[in-house]
VEXDREN-2710 file (C-alpha; in Angstrom, 1 decimal):
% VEXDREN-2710
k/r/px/py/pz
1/UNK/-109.2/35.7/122.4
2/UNK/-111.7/38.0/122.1
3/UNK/-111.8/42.1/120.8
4/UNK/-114.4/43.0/123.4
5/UNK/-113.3/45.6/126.2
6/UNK/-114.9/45.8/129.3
7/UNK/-114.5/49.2/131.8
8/UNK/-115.6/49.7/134.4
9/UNK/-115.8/53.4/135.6
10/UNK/-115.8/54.7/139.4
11/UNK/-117.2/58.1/139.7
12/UNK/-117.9/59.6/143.8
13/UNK/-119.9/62.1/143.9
14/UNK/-119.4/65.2/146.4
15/UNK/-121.6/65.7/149.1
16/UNK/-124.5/66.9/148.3
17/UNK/-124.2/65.7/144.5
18/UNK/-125.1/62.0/144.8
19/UNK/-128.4/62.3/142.9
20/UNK/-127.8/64.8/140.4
21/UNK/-124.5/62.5/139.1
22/UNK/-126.8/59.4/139.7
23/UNK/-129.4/61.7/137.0
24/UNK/-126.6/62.9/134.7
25/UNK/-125.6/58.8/134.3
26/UNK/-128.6/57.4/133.8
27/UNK/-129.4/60.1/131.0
28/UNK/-126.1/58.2/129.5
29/UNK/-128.0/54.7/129.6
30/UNK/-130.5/54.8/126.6
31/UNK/-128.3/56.4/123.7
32/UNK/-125.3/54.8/124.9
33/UNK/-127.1/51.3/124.9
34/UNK/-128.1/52.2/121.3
35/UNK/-124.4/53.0/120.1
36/UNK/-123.9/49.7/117.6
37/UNK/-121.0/48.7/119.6
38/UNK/-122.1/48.5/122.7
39/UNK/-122.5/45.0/124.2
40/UNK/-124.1/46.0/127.2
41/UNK/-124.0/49.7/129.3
42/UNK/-124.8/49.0/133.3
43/UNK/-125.1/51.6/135.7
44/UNK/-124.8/51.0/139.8
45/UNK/-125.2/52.6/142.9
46/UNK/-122.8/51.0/145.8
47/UNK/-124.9/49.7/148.5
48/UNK/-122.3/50.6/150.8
49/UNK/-121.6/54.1/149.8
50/UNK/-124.8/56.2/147.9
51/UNK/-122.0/58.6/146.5
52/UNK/-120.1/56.4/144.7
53/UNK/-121.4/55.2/141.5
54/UNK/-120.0/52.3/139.1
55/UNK/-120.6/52.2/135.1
56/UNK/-120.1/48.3/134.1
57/UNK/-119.3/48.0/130.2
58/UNK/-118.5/46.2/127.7
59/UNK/-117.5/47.3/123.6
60/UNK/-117.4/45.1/120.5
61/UNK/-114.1/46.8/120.1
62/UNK/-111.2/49.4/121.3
63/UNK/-112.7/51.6/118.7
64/UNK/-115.6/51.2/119.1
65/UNK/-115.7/52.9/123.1
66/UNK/-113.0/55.5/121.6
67/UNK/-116.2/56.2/119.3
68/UNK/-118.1/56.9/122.1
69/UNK/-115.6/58.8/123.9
70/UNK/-116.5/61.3/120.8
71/UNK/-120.4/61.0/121.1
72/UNK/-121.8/64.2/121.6
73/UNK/-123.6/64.0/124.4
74/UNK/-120.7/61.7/126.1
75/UNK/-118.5/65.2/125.1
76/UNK/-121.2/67.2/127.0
77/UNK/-121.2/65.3/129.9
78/UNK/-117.5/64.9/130.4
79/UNK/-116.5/68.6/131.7
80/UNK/-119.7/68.5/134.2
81/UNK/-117.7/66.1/136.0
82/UNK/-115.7/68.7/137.7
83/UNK/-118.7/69.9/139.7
84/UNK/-119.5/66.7/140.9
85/UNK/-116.5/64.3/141.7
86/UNK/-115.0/64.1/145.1
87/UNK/-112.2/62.9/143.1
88/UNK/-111.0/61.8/139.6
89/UNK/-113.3/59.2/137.6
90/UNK/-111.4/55.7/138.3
91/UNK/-111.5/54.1/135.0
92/UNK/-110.2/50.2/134.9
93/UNK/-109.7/48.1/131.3
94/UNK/-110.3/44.6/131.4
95/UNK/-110.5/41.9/128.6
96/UNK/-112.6/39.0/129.2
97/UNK/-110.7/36.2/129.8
98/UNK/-114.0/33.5/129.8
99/UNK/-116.3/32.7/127.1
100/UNK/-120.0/34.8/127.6
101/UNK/-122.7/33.0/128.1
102/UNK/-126.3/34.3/127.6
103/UNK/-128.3/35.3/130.7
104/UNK/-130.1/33.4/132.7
105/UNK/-133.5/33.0/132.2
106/UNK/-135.5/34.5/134.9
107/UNK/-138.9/32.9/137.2
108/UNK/-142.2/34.2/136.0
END
């Protein structure tokens, strides 16, 4: 069985604050995809619902996402949360229970 950690955050905005906690996430994207144990770092908007927002991710580790926890600009973000949320941040921790395969390649 495998270390890695997959969570998968809920995060609905209030009214009015669907793109500016849409901005605020995606400013999380690049450095967090650059943390060295981060397997992947995937942020989307429901189809269904343009305020609520869903962060798909996966860590090498358990310590590794507590390192992130402790990033600076994750520490920054965290409190600016209480402006935006309709409600609290659902956060859901999964361990992969299949092996990974690589992507799929994709038609030119």
């Amino acid at each position: 069985m495998s270390n890695q950690l997959t969570l998968i955050a809920l995060l609905t905005a209030k009214p009015g604050k669907e793109d500016e906690l849409g901005q605020l996430l995606g400013n999380l994207v690049a450095p967090t995809r650059a943390e060295e144990g981060n397997v992947n770092y995937d942020l989307h908007r429901s189809r269904d619902n343009p305020a609520v927002w869903l962060l798909y991710e996966n860590w090498r580790t358990e310590a590794d996402l507590r390192a992130h926890f402790e990033t600076p600009y994750l520490r920054e973000f965290l409190p600016k949360l209480n402006d935006l949320l309709s409600e609290p941040m659902d956060l859901r921790y999964f361990t992969m229970t299949t092996s990974q395969v690589p992507p799929k390649s994709q038609p030119v």
